[in-house]
NUPA-477935 format. One record per residue: x, y, z of N, C-alpha, C, O in turn; residue number from 1; chain. Coordinates in nm, 2 decimals, padded with zeros to 4 digits. Layout:
BEGIN
ATOM  X  Y  Z  X  Y  Z  X  Y  Z  X  Y  Z  NUM  A .
...
END
This chain:
BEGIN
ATOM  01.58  -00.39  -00.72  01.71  -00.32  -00.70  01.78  -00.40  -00.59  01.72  -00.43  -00.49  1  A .
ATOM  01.92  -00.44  -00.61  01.98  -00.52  -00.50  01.99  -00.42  -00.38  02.00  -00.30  -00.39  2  A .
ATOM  01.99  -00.51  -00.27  02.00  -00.42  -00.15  02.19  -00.43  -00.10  02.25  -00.53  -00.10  3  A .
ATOM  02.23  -00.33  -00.08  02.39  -00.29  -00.04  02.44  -00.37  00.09  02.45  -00.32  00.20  4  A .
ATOM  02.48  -00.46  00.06  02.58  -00.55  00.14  02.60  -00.49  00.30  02.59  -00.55  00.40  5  A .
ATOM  02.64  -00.38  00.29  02.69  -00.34  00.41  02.54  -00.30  00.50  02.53  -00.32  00.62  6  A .
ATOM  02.43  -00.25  00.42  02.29  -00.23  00.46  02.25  -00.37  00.54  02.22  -00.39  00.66  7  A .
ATOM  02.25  -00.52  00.39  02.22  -00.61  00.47  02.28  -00.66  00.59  02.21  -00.72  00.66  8  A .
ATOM  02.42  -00.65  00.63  02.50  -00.72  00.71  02.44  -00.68  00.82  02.43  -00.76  00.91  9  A .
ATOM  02.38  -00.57  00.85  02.32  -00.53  00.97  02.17  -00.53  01.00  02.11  -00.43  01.06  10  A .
ATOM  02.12  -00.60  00.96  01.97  -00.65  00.95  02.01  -00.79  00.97  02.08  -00.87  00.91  11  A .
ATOM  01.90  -00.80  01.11  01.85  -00.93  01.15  01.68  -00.97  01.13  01.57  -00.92  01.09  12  A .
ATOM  01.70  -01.06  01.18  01.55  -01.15  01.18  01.49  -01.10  01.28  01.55  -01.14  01.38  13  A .
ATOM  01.37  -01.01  01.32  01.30  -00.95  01.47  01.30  -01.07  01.54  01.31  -01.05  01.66  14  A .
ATOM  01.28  -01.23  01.50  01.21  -01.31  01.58  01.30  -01.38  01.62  01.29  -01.44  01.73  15  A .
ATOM  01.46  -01.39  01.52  01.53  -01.49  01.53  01.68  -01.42  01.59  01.77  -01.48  01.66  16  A .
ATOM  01.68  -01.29  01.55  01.77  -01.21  01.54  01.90  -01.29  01.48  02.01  -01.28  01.53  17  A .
ATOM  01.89  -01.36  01.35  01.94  -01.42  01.34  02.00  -01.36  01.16  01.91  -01.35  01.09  18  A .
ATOM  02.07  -01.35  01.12  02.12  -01.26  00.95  02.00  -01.34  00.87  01.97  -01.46  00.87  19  A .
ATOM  01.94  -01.19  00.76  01.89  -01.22  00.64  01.96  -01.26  00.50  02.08  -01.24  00.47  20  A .
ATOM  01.87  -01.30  00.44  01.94  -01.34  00.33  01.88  -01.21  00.22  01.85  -01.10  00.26  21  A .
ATOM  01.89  -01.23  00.16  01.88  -01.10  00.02  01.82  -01.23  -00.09  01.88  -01.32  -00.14  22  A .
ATOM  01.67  -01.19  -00.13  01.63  -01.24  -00.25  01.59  -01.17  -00.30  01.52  -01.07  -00.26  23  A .
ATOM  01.65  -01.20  -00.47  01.61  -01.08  -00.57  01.49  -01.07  -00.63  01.43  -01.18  -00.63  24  A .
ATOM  01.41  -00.97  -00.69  01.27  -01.05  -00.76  01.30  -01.09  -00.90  01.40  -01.06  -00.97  25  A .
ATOM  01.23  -01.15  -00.92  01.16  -01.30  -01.02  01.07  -01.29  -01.11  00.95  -01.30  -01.07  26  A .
ATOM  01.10  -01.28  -01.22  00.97  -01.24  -01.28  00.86  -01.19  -01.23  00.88  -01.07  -01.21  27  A .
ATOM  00.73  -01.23  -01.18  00.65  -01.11  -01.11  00.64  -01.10  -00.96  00.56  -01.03  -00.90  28  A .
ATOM  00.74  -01.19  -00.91  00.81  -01.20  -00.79  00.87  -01.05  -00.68  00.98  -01.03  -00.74  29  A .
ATOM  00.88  -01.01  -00.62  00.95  -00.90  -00.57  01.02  -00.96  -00.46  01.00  -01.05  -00.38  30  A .
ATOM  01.12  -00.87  -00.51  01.22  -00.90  -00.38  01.16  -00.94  -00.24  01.04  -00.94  -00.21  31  A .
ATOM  01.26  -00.97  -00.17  01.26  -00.99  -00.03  01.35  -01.07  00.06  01.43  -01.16  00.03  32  A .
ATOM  01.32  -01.01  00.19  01.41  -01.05  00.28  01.42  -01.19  00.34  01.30  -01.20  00.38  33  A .
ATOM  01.48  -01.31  00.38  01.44  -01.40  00.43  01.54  -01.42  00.52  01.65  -01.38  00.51  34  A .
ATOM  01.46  -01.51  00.63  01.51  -01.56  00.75  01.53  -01.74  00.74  01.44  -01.81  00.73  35  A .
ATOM  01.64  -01.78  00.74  01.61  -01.95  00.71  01.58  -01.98  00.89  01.48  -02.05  00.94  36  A .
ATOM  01.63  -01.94  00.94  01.65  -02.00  01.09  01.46  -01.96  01.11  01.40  -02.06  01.14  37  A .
ATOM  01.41  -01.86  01.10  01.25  -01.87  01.14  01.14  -01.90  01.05  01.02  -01.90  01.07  38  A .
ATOM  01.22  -01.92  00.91  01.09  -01.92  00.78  01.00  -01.74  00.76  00.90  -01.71  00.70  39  A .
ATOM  01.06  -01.67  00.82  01.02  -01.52  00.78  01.04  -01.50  00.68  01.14  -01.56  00.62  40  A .
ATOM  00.95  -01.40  00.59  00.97  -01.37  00.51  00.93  -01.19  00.50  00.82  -01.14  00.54  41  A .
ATOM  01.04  -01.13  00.45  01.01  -00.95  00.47  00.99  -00.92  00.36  01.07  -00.96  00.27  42  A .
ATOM  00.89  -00.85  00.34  00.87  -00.72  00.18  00.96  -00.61  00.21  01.00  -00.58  00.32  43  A .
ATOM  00.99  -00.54  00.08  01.02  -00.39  00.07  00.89  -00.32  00.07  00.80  -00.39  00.04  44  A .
ATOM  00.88  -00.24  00.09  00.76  -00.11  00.09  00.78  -00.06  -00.05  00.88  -00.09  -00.11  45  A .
ATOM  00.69  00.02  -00.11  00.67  00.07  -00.23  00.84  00.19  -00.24  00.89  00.22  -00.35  46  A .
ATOM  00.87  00.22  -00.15  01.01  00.28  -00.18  01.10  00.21  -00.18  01.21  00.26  -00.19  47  A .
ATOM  01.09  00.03  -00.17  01.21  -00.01  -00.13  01.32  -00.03  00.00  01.44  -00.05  00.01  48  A .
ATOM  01.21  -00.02  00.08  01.30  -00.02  00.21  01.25  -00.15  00.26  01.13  -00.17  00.25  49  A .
ATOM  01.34  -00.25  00.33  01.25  -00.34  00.34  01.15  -00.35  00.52  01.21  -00.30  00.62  50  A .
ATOM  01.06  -00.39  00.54  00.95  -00.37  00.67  01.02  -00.45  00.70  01.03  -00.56  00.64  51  A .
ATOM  01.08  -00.41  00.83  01.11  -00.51  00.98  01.00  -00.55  01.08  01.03  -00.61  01.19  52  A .
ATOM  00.91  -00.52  01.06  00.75  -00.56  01.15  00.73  -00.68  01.14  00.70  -00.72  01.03  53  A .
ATOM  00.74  -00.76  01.25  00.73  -00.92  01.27  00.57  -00.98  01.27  00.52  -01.09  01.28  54  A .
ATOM  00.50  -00.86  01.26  00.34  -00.84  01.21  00.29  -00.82  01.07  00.18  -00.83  01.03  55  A .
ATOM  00.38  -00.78  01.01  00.36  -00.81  00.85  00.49  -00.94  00.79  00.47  -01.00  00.69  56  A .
ATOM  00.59  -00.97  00.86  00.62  -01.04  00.78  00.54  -01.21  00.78  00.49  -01.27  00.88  57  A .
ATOM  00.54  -01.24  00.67  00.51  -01.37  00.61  00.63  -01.54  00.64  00.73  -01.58  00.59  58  A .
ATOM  00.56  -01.57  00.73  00.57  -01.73  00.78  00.59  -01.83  00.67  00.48  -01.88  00.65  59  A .
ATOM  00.67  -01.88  00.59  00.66  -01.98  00.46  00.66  -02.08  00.55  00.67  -02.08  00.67  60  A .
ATOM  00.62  -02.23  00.46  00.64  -02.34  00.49  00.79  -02.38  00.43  00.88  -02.30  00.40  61  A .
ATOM  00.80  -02.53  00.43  00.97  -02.55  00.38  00.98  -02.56  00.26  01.10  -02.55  00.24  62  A .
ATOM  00.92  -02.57  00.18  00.91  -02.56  00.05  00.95  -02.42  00.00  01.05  -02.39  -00.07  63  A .
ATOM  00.84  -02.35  00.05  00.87  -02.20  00.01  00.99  -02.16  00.06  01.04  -02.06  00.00  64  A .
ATOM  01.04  -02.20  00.15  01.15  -02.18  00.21  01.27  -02.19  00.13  01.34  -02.09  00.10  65  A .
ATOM  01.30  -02.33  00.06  01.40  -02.40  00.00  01.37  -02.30  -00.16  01.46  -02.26  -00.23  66  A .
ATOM  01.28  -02.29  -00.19  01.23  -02.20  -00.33  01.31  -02.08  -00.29  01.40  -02.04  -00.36  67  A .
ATOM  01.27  -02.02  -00.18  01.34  -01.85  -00.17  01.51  -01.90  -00.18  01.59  -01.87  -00.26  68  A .
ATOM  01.53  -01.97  -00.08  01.68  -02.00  -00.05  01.72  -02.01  -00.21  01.83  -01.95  -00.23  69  A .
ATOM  01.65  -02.07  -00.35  01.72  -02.09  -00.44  01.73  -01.98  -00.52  01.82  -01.96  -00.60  70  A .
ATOM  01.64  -01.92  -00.50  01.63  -01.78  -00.59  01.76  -01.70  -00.53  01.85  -01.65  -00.60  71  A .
ATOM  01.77  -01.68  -00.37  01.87  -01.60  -00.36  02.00  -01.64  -00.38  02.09  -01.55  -00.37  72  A .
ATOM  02.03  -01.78  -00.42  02.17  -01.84  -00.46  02.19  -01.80  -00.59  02.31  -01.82  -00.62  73  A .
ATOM  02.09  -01.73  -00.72  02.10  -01.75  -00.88  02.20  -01.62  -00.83  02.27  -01.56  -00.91  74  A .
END
C-alpha cells in the first residue's frame, strides 16, 4: 500500500535526518523506506507502519542502494 505523501514529507532518516524516499514492493519484495544520504533501509511492521528504529533498520551497500533508488522511480 503506498504510503500518503503528506505522512512521508515528515519522516526523516534517525541517522541522517535527512528525507526518505518511498519504495513500493516488488514482487516478493515489500515495501520500504530508504535513506540515499546513509544507505538505510526501513521495513513496515506487519500493520504497515513503517519502524523508525536505527537498530532494525538495514545498512545496504551501493548496489542495493541504486536497485531500491530504481524501484522507487517505476
Amino acid at each position: 500500500m503506498p504510503i500518503d505523501a503528506e505522512f512521508l514529507s515528515m519522516l526523516v532518516c534517525v541517522e541522517a535526518k535527512k528525507p526518505l524516499v518511498y519504495v513500493p514492493a516488488q514482487d516478493d519484495e515489500p515495501e520500504a523506506l530508504f535513506c540515499p544520504d546513509s544507505n538505510l533501509r526501513y521495513a513496515f511492521d506487519e500493520g504497515g507502519f513503517p519502524v523508525m528504529l536505527i537498530d532494525d533498520a538495514v545498512r545496504v551497500d551501493d548496489a542495493e542502494a541504486a536497485r531500491l533508488m530504481a524501484r522507487a522511480e517505476q
